[in-house]
VONUNU-703321 format. One record per atom (N, C-alpha, C, O): x, y, z. Coordinates in pm, whole numbers, padded with zeros to 5 digits, always signed. Example, Ala and Ser with C-alpha at 12.3 -4.5 7.8 and 13.67 -1.06 7.14 Angstrom:
REM VONUNU-703321
+01319-00569+00780 +01230-00450+00780 +01320-00330+00780 +01424-00332+00846 +01285-00225+00708 +01367-00106+00714 +01290+00003+00787 +01341+00114+00804 
This chain:
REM VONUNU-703321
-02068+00369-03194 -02071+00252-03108 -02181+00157-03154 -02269+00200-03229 -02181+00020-03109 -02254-00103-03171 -02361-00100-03060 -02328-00069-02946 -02473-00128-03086 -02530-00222-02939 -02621-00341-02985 -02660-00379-03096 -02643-00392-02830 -02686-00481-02859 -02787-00471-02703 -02784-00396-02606 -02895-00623-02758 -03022-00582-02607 -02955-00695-02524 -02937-00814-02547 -02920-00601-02399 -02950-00700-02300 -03053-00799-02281 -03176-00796-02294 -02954-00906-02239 -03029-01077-02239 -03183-01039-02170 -03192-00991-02057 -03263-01058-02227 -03422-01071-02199 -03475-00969-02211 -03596-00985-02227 -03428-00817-02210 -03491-00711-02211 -03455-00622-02369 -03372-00676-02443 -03507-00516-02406 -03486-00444-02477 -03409-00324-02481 -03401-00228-02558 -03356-00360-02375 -03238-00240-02296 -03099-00232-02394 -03042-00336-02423 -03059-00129-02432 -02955-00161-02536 -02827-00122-02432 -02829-00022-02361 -02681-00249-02438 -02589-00167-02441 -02471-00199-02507 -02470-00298-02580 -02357-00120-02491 -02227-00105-02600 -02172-00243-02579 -02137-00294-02473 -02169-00312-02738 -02097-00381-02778 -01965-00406-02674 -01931-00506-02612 -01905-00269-02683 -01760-00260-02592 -01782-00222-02473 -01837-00114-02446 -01745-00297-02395 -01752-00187-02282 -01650-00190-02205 -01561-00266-02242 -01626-00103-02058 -01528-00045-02005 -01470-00136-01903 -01537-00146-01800 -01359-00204-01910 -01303-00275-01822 -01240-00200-01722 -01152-00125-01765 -01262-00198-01590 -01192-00099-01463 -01131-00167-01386 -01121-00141-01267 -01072-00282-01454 -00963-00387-01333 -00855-00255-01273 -00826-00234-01156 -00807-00174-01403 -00684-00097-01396 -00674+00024-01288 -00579+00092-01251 -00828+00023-01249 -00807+00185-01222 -00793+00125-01039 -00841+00032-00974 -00693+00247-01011 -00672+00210-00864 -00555+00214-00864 -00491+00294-00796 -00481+00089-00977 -00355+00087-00998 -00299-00038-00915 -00177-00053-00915 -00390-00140-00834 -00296-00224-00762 -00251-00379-00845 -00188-00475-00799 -00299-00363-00950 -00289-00509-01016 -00254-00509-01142 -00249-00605-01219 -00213-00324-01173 -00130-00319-01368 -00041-00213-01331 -00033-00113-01402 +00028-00228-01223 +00160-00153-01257 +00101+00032-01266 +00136+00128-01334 +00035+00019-01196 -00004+00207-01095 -00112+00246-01227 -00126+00213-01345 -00175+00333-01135 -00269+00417-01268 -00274+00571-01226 -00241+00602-01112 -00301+00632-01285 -00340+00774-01248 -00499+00837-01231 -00568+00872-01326 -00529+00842-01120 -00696+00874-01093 -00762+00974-01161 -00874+00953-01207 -00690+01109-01178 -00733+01148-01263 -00770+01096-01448 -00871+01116-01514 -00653+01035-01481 -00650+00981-01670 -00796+00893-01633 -00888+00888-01714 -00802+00818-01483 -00910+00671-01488 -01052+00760-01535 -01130+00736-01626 -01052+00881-01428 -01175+00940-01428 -01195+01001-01586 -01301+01001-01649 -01098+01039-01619 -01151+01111-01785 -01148+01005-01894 -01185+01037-02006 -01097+00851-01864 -01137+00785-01930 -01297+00750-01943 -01333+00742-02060 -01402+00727-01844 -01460+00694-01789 -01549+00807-01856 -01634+00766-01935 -01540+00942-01835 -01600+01045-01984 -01584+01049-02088 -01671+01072-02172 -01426+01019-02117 -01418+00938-02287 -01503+00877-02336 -01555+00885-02447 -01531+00784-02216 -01597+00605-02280 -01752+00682-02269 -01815+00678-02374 -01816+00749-02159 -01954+00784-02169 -01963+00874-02317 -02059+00859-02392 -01876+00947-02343 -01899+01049-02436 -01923+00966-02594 -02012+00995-02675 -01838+00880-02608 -01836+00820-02738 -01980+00698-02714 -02016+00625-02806 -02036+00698-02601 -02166+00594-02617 -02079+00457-02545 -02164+00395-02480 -01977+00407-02535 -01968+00301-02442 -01991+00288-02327 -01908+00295-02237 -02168+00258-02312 -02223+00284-02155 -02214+00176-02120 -02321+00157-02062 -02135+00052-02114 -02155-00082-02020 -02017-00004-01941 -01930+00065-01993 -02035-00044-01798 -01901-00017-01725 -01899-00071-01630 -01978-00055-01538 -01770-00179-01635 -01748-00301-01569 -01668-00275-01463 -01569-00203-01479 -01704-00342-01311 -01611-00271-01204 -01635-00394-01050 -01741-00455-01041 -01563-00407-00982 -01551-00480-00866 -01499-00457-00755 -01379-00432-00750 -01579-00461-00634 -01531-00397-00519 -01341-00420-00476 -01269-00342-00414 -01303-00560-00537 -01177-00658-00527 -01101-00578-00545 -01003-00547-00477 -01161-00514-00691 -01035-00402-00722 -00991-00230-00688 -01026-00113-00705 -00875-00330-00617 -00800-00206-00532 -00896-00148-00416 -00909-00027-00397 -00968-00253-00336 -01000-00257-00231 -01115-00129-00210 -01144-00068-00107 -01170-00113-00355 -01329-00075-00388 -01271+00088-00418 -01324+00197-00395 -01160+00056-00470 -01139+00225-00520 -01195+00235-00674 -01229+00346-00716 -01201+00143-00740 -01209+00140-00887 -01409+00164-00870 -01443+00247-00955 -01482+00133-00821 -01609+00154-00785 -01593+00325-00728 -01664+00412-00779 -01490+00362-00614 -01536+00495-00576 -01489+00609-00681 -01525+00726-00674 -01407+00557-00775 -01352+00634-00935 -01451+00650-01016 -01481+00750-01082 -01492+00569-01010 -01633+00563-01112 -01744+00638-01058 -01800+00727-01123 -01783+00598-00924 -01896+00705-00853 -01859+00858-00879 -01953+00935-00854 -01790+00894-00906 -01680+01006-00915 -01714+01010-01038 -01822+01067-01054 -01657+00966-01149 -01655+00983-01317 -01863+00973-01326 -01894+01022-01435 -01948+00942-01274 -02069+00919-01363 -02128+01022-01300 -02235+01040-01358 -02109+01140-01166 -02175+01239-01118 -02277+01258-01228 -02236+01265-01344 -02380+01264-01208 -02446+01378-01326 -02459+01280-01421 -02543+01336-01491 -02437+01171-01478 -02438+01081-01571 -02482+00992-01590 -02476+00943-01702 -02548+00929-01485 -02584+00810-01443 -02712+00739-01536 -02724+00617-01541 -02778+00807-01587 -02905+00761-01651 -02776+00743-01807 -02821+00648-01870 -02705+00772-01849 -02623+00738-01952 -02545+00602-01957 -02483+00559-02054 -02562+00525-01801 -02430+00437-01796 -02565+00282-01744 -02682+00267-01707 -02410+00181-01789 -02506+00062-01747 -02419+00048-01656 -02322+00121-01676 -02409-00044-01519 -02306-00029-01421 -02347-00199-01367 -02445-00254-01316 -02201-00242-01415 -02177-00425-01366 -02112-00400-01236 -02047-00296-01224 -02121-00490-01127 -02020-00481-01013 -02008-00621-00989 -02037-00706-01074 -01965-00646-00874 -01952-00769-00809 -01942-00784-00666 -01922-00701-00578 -01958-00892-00664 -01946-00977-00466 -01924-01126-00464 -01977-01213-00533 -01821-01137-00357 -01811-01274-00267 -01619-01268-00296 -01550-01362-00257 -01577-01185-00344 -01448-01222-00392 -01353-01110-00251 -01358-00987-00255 -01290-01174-00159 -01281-01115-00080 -01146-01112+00006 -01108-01223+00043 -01079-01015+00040 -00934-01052+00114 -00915-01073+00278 -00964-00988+00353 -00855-01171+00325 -00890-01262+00432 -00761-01254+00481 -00692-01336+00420 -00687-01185+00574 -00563-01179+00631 -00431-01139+00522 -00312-01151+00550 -00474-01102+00425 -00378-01016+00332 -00369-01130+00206 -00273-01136+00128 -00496-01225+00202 -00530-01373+00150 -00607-01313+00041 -00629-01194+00064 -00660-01358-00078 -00741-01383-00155 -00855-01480-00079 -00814-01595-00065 -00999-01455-00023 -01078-01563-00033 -01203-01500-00097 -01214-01402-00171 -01331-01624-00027 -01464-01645-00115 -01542-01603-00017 -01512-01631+00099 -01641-01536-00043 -01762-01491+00063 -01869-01510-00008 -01911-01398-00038 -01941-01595-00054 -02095-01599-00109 -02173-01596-00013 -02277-01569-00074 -02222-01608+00165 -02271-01615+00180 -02379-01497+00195 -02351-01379+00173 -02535-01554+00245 -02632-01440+00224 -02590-01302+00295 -02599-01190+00245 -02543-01333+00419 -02502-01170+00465 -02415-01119+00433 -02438-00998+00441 -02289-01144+00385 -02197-01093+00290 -02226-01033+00152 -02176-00927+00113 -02313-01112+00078 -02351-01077-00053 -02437-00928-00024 -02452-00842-00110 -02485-00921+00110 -02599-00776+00094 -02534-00700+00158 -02552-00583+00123 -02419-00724+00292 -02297-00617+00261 -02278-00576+00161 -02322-00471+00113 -02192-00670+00105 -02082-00609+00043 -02208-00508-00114 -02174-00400-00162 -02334-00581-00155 -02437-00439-00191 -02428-00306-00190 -02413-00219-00275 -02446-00312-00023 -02489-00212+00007 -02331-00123+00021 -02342-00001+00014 -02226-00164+00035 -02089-00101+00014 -02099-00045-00117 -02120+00074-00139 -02080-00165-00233 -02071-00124-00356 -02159+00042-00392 -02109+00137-00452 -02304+00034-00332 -02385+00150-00392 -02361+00235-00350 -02405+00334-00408 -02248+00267-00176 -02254+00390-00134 -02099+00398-00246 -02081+00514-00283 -02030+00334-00282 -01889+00369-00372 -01944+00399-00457 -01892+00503-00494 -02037+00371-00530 -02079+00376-00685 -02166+00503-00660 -02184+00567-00764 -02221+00553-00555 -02287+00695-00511 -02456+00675-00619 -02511+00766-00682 -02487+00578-00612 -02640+00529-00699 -02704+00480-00606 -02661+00453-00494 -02852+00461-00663 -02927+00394-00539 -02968+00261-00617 -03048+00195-00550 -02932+00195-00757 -02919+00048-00793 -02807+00040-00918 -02766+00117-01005 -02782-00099-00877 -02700-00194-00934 -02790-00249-01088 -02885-00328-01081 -02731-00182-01240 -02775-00293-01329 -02774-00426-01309 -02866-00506-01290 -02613-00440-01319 -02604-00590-01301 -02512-00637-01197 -02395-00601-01205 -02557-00729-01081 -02481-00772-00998 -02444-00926-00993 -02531-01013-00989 -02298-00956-00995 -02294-01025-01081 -02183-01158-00911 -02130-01095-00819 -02175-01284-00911 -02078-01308-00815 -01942-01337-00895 -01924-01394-01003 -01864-01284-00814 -01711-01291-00895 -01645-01411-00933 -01586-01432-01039 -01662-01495-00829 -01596-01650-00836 -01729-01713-00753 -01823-01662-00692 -01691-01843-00783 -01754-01944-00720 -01704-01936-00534 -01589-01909-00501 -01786-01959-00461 -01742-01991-00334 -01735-02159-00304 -01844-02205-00338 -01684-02221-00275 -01689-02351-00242 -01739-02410-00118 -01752-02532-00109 -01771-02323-00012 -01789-02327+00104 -01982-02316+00130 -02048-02350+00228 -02022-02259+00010 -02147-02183+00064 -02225-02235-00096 -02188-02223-00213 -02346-02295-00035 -02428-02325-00128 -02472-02244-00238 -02529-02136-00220 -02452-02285-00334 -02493-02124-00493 -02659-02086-00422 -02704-01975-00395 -02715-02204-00408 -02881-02163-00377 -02902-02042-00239 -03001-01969-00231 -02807-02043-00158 -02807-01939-00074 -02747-01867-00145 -02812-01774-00098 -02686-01821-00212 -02653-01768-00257 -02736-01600-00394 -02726-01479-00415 -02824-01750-00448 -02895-01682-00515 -03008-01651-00469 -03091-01594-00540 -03031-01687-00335 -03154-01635-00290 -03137-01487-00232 -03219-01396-00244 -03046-01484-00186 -02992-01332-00142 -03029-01254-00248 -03126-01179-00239 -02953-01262-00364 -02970-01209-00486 -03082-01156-00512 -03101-01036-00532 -03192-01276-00515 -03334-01183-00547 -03395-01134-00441 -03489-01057-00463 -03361-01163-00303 -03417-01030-00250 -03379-00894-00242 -03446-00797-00210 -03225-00905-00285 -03159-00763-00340 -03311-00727-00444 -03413-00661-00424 -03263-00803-00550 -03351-00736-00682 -03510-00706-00654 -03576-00617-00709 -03562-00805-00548 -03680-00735-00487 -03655-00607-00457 -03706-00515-00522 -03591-00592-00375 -03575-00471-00280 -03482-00348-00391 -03409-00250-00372 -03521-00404-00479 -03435-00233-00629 -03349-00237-00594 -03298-00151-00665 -03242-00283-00509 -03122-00257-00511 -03031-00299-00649 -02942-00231-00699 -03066-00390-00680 -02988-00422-00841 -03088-00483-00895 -03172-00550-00835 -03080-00452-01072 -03161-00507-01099 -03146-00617-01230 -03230-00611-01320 -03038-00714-01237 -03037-00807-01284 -02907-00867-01213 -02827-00795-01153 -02891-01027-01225 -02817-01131-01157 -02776-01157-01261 -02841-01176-01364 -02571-01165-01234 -02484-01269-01327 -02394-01309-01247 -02362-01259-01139 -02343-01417-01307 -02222-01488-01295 -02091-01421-01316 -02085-01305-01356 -01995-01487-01293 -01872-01517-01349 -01743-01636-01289 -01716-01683-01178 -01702-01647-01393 -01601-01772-01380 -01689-01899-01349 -01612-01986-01308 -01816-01944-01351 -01882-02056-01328 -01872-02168-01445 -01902-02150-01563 -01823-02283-01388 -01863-02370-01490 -02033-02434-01514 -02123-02389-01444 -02057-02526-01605 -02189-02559-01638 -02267-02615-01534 -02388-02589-01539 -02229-02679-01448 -02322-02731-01370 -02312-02644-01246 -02409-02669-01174 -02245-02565-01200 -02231-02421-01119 -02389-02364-01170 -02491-02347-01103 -02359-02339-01332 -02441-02226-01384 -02557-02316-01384 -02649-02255-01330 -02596-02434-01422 -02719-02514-01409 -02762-02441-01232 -02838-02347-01207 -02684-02523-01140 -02780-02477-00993 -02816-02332-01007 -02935-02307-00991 -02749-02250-01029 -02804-02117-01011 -02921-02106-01073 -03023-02081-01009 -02922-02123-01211 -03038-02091-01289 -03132-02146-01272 -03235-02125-01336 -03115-02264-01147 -03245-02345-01107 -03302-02292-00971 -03368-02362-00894 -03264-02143-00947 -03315-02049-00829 -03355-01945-00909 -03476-01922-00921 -03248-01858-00982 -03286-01738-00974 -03271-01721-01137 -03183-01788-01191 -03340-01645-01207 -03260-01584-01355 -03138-01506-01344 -03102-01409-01278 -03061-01624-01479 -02918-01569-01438 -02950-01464-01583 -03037-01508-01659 -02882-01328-01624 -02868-01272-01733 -02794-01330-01845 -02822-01370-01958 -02655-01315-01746 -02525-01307-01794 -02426-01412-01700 -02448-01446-01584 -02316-01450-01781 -02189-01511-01763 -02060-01428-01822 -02041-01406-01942 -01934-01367-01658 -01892-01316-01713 -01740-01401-01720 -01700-01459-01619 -01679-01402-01817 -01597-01526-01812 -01448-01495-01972 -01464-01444-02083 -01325-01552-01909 -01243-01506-01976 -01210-01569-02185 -01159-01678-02208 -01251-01480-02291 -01285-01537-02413 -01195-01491-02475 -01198-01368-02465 -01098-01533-02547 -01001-01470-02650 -01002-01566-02815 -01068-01647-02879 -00879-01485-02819 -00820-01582-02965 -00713-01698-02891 -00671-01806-02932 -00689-01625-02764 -00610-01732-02699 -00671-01796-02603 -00589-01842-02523 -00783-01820-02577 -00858-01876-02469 -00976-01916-02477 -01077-01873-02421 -00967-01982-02532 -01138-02089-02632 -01195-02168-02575 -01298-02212-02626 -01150-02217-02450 -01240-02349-02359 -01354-02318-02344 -01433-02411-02333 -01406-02184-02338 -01567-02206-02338 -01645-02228-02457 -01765-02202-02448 -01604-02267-02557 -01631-02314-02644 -01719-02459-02644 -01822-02486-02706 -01644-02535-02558 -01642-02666-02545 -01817-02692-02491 -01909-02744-02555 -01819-02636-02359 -01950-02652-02301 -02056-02478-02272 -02173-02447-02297 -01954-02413-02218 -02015-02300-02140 -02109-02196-02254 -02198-02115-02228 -02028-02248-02429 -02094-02096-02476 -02187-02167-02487 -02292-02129-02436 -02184-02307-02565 -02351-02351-02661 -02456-02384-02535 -02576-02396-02559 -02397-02399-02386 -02535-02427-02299 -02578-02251-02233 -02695-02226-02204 -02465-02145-02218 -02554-02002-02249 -02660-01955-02370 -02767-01895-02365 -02578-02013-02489 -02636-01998-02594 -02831-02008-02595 -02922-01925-02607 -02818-02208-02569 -02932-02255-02567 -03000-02191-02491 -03113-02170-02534 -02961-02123-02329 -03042-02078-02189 -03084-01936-02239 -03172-01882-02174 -03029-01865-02351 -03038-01727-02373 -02977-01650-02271 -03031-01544-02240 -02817-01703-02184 -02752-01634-02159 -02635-01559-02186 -02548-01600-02262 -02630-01440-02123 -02524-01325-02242 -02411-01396-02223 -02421-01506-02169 -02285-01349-02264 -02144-01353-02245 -02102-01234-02222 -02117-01131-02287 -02036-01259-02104 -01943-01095-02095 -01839-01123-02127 -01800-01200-02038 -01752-01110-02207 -01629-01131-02203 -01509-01053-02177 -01509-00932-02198 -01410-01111-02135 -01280-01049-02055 -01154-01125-02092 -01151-01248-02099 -01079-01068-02110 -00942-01122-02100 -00904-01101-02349 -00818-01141-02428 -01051-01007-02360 -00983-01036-02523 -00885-01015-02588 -00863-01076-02693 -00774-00886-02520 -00676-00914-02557 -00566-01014-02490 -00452-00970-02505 -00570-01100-02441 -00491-01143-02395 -00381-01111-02282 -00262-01139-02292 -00439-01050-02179 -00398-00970-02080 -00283-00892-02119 -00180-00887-02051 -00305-00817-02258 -00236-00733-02329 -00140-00777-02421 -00058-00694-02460 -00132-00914-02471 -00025-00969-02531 -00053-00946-02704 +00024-00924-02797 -00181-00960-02695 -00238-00965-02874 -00241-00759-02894 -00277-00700-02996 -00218-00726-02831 -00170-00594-02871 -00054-00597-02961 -00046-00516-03053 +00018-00668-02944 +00183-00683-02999 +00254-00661-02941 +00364-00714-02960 +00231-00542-02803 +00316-00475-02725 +00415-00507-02670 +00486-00415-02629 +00469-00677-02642 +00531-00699-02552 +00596-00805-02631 +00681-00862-02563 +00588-00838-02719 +00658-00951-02860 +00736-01055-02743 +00685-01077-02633 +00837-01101-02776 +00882-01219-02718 +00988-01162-02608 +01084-01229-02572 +00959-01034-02560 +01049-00963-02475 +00930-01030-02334 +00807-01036-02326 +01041-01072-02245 +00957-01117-02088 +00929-00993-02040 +01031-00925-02030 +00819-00933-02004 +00864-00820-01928 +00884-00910-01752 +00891-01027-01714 +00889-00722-01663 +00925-00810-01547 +00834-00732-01462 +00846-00611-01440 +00707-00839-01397 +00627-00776-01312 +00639-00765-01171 +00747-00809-01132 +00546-00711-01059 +00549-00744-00932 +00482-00855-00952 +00441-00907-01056 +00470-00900-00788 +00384-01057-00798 +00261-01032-00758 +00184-01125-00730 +00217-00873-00747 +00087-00862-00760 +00025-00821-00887 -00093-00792-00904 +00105-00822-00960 +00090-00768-01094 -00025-00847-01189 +00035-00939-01243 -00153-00846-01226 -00274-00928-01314 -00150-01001-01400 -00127-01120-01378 -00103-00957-01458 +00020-00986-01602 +00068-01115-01528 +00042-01221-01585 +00125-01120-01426 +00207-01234-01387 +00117-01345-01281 +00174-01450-01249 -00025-01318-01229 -00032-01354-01145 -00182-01429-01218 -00201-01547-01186 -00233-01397-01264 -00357-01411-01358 -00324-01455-01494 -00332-01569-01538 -00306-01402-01523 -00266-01446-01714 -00188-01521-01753 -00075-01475-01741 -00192-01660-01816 -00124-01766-01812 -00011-01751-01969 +00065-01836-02017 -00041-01603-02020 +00062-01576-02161 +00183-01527-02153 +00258-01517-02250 +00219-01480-02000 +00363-01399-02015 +00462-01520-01947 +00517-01510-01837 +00472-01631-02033 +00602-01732-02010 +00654-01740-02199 +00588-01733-02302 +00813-01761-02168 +00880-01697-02291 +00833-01809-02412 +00848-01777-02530 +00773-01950-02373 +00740-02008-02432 +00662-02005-02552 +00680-02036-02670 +00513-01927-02438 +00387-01911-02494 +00430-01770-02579 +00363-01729-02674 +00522-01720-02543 +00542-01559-02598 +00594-01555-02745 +00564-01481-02839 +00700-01679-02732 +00754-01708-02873 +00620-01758-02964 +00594-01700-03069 +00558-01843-02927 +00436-01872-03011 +00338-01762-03058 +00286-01764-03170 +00317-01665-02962 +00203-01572-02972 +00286-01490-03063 +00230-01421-03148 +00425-01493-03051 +00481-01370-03196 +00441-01390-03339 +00402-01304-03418 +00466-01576-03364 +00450-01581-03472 +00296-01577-03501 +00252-01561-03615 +00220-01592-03396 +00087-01611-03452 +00025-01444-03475 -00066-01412-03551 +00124-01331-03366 +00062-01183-03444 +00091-01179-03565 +00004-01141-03643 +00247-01226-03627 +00285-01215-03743 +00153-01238-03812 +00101-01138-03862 +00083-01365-03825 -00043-01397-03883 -00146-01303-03893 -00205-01267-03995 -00166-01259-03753 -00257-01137-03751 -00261-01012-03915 -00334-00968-04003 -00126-01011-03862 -00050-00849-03934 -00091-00885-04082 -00074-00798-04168 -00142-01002-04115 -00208-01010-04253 -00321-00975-04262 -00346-00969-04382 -00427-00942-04189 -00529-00904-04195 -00555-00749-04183 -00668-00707-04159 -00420-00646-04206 -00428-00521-04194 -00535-00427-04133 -00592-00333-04187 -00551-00490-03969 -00623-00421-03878 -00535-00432-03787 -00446-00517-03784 -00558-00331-03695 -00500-00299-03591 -00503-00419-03509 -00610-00481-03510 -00367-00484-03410 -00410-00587-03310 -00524-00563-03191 -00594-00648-03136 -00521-00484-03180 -00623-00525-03079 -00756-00457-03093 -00826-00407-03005 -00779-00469-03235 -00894-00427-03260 -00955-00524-03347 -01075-00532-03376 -00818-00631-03405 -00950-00774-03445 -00936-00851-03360 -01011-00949-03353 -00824-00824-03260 -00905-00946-03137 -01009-00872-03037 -01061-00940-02948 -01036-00755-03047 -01147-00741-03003 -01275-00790-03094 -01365-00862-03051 -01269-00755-03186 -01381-00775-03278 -01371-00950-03338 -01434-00996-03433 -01308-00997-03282 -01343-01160-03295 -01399-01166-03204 -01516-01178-03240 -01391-01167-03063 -01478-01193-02964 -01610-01156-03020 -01700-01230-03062 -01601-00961-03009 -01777-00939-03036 -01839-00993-03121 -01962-00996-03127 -01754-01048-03207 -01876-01101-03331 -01903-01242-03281 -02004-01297-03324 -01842-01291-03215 -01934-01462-03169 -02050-01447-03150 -02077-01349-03080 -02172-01536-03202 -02266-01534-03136 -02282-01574-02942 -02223-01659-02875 -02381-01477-02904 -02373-01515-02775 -02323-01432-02699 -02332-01420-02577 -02260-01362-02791 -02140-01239-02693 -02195-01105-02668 -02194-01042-02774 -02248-01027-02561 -02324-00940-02554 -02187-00799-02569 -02173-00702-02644 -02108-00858-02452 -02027-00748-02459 -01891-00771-02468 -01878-00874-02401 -01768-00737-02513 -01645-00794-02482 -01595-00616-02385 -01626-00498-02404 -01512-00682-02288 -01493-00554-02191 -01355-00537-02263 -01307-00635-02320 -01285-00414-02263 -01151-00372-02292 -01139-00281-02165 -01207-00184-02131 -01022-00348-02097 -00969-00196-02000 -00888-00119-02083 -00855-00134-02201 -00847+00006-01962 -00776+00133-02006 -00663+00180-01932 -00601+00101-01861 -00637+00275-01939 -00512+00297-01827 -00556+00497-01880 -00538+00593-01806 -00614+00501-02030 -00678+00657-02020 -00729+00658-02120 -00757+00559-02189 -00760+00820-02153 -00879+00862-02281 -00837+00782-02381 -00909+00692-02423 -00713+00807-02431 -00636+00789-02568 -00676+00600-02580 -00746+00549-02667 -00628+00552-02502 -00660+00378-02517 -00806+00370-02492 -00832+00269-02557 -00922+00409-02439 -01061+00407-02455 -01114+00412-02630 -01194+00335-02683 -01016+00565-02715 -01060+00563-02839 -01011+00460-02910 -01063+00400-03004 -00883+00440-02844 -00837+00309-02944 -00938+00217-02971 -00967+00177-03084 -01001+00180-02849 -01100+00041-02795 -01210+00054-02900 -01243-00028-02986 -01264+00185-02872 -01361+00201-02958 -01337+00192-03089 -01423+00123-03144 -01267+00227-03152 -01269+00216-03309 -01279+00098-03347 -01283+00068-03467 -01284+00020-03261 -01290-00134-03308 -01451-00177-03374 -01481-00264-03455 -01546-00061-03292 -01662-00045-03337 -01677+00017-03492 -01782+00059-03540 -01622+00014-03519 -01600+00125-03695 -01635+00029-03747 -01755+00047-03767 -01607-00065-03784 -01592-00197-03862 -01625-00333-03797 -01657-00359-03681 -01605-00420-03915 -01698-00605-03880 -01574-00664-03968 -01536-00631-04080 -01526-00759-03881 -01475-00853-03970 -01645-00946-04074 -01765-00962-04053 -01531-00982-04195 -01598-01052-04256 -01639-01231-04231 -01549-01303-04186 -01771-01289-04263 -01789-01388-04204 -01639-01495-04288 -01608-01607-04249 -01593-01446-04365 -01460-01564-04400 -01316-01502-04334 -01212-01567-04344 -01319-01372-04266 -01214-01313-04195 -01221-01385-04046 -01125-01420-03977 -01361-01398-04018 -01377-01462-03890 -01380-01637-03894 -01371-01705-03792 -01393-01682-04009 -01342-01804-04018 -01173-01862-04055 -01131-01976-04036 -01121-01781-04094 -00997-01777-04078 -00935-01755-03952 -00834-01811-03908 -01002-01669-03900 -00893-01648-03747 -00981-01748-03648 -00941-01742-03532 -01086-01832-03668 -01080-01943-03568 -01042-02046-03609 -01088-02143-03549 -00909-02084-03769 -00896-02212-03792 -00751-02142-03773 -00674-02193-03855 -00697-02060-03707 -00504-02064-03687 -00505-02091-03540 -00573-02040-03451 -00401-02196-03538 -00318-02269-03477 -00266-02156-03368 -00274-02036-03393 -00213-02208-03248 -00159-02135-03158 -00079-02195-03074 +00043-02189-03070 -00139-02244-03017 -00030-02302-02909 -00067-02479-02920 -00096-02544-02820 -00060-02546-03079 -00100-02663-03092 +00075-02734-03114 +00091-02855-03132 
């Protein structure tokens, strides 16, 4: 495994780390609790200690899987969570405010069975509730050891400006692919400049740059991440993304191990997350760590065309 130091400290962690949207099963088409939990020893065993997780998902089972998978382990693991992202009459809403944010804390740590949070991070923006209340909560968490670093996610630049004009932000965790480059524009070079990380998510392409699913539609529920989140499974974008794996398949690496490893190699990028569904796809993830694209392999795959 690769590492790298967390933003400001000398704390090392995995290049890759463990995406747990899946486990629970309510948003990829079912999972199995047991495969989640022995993934989760897979990923500790091979050294991928970042492990990414949110109360949202599956209504804080993917947090009580994990409290479960790190028994006994815990000084081995780095542990991301989240708050404010919240369901409101069978609704998707936003909860940033201060007493919500130290709920929903103090929930997360009895699921996660720890007594602190590495990194606590807010899931979405709330629109309702000032970021500055927001982040003030925050550091009296981190006063009080309950977690001990503040990130983002999904914030745009001037989102991430107010925050960082309260509290130190670490990290930004936010969706980066071969198919999804807008943070390019503003968000990476003003993290860059601030010395904030990138978490990144979404690198394979909510599974499309695998190859797995070529120009065949599949057919999801409508709670399904695939159909409801990910803007690649229309037959349009699908026909395009075929010919552009074709492109891939010249670079004789596995798909989803140079679009993982395009992400990690951006500067700026602390971690790119890969979920799982079990052990066997954890090792996949990892081997991506074996190897580096080359600096003209990685300039080639940010000058092909996609959906131009």
């Amino acid at each position: 495994m690769k590492y790298v130091n967390f933003p400001g400290t000398q704390e090392k962690v995995s290049a890759i780390g463990l995406g747990t949207w899946v486990f629970g099963g309510e948003n990829w088409g079912g999972a199995d609790d047991a495969a989640c939990i022995a993934a989760v020893h897979e990923a500790v065993a091979l050294g991928m200690n970042f492990i990414d997780t949110a109360p949202f998902y599956t209504d804080g089972k993917s947090e009580q899987l994990i409290g479960q998978a790190i028994k006994g382990k815990r000084e081995k693991v780095f542990i991301a969570t989240k708050c404010g992202l919240v369901r409101e009459n069978g609704r998707i809403g936003h909860d940033l405010s201060s007493d919500s944010v130290r709920h929903e804390c103090d929930l997360s740590l009895s699921r996660l069975n720890c007594d602190v949070i590495d990194l606590y991070m807010c899931h979405w923006p709330d629109p309702n509730i000032p970021i500055e209340e927001t982040m003030d909560a925050l550091l009296d968490l981190q006063k009080a050891r309950k977690i001990r670093h503040i990130g983002v996610s999904n914030f745009d630049v001037e989102l991430l400006k107010r925050a960082c004009a309260v509290a130190p932000i670490a990290t930004l965790q936010v969706q980066y692919s071969l198919l999804e480059r807008s943070i390019e524009d503003e968000l990476l070079p003003f993290c860059r400049e601030r010395g904030i990380g990138i978490i990144a998510y979404g690198a394979m392409g909510g599974g499309v740059l695998t190859g797995k699913y070529k120009a065949k539609l599949p057919s999801f529920n409508k709670r399904d991440a695939r159909k409801m989140f990910y803007t690649f499974y229309e037959k349009s974008k699908l026909d395009k993304i075929e010919q552009f794996l074709g492109e891939l398949g010249a670079f004789g690496r596995p798909l989803n191990q140079l679009a993982l490893n395009w992400v990690r190699q951006q500067p700026g990028v602390v971690t790119v997350l890969a979920g799982c569904r079990d052990s066997k796809q954890v090792k996949e993830n990892f081997s991506a760590c074996s190897w580096d694209l080359s600096s003209e392999e990685l300039f080639r795959l940010s000058e092909l065309e996609i959906f131009s």
